[in-house]
C-alpha positions as CSV (number, residue, x, y, z in Angstrom):
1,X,-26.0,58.6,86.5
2,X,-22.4,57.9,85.2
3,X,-23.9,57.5,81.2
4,X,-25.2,60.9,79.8
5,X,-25.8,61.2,75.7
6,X,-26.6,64.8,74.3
7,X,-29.4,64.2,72.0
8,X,-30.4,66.6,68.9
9,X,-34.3,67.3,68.2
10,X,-35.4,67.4,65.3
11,X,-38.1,69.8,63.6
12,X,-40.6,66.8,63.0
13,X,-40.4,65.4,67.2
14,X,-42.1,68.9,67.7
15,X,-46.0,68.4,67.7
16,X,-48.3,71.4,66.9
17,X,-48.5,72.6,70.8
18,X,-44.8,73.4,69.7
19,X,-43.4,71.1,72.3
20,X,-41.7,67.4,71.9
21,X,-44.6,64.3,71.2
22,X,-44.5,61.8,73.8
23,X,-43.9,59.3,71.5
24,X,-40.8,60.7,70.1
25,X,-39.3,60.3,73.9
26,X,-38.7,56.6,73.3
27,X,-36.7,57.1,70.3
28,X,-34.2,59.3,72.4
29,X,-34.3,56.4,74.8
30,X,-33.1,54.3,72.3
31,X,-30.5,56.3,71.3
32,X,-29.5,56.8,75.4
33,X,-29.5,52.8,75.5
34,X,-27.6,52.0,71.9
35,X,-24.8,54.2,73.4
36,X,-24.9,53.4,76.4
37,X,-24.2,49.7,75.4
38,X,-22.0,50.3,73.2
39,X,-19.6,52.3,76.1
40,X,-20.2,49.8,79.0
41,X,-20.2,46.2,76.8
42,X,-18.5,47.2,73.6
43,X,-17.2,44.2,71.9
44,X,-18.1,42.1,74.4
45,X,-21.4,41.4,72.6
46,X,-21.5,39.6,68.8
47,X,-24.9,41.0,67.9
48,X,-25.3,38.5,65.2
49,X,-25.5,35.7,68.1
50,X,-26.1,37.5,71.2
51,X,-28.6,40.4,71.8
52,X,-31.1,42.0,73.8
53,X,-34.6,42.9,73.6
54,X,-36.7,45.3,75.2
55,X,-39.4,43.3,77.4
56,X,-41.5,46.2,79.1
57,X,-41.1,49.7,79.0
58,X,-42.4,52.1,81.3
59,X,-42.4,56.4,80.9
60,X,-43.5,59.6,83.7
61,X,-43.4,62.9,81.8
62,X,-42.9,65.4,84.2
63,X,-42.7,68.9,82.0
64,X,-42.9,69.5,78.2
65,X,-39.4,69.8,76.1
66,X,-39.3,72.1,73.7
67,X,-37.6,72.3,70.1
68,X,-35.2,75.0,71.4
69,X,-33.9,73.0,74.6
70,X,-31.0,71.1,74.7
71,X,-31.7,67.6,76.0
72,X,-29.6,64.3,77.3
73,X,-30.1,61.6,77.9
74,X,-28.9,59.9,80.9
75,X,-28.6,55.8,81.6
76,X,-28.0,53.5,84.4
77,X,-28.7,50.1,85.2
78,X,-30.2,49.0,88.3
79,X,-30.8,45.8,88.7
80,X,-29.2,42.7,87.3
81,X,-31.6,39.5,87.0
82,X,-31.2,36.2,85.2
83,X,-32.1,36.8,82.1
84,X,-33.2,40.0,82.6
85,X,-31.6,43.8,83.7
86,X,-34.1,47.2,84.4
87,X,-32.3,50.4,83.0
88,X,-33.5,53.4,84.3
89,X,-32.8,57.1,81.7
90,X,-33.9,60.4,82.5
91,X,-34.3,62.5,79.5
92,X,-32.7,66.5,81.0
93,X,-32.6,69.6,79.9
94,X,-29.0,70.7,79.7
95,X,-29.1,74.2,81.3
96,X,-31.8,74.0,83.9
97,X,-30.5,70.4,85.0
98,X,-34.5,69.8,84.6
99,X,-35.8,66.0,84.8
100,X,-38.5,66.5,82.0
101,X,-39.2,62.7,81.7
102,X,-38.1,59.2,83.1
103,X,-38.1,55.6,81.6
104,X,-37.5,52.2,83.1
105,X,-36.6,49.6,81.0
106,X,-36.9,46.2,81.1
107,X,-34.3,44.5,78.9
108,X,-33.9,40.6,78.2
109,X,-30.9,39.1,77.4
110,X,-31.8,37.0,73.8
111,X,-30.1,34.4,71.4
112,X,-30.8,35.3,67.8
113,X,-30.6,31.7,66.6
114,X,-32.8,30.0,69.0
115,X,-35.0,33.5,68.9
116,X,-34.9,32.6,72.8
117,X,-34.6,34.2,75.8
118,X,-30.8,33.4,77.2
119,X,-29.2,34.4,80.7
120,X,-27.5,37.2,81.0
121,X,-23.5,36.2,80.2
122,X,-21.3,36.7,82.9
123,X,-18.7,39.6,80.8
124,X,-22.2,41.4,80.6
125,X,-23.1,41.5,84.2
126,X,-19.0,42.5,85.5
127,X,-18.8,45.2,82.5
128,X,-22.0,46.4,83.7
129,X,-21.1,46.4,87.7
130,X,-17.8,47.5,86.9
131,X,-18.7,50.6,84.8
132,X,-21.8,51.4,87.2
133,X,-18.8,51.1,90.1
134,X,-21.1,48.5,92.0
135,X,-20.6,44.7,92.3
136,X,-22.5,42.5,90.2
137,X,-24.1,41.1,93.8
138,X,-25.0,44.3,94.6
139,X,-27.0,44.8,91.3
140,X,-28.6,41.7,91.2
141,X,-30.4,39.0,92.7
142,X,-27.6,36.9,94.0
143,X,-27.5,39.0,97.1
């Protein structure tokens, strides 16, 4: 994956096994996908008019993280729909290289006038081919 953001636990994501709550995984993913959008679209998106939402959101836990591991969180997207694009994030453990969890998320492109689903504008799709070093064909349905 050509996205990777180092993320910093906190003493309250730690539940009383002494490891990371599942829940608390999401919230790292969210931090994975703000950056991540910010690096790959930057100002290409007026958030005020133009957003996305989160549409389905799937996780696998794999191994416990602990509060003394050093975790990142790595995003890609893989496909490219209409309206619609699936990013995939791994959440790793910095020394071992470990996979301790994956996500797949479904995101929907969304106008925040209409509160509407919109599709996906083309400057989205090209930034995103063109920093995932794919063509926008090759991500998407138009194949």
């Amino acid at each position: 994956m050509k996205h990777t953001y180092p993320v910093q636990l906190r003493f309250s994501d730690v539940d009383q096994l002494g490891h990371v709550n599942n829940s608390v995984y999401f919230s790292l993913y969210d931090l994975g996908k703000t950056a991540y959008m910010r690096d790959v679209l930057g100002e290409r998106v007026d958030y005020r008019r133009t957003s996305m939402v989160v549409a389905n959101l799937n996780a696998n836990f794999f191994a416990p993280v602990f509060f003394t591991d050093r975790l990142a969180i790595e995003t890609s997207t893989v496909h490219l729909g209409n309206k619609s694009f699936v990013l995939w994030q791994r959440a790793v453990c910095e020394y071992s290289g470990e996979v301790k969890c994956e996500c797949r998320t479904v995101m929907v492109a969304f106008d925040v006038e209409t509160q509407q689903a919109i599709p996906i504008p083309q400057a989205w799709k090209e930034a995103i081919a063109r920093f995932e070093g794919t063509t926008v064909e090759a991500l998407s349905d138009e194949r």
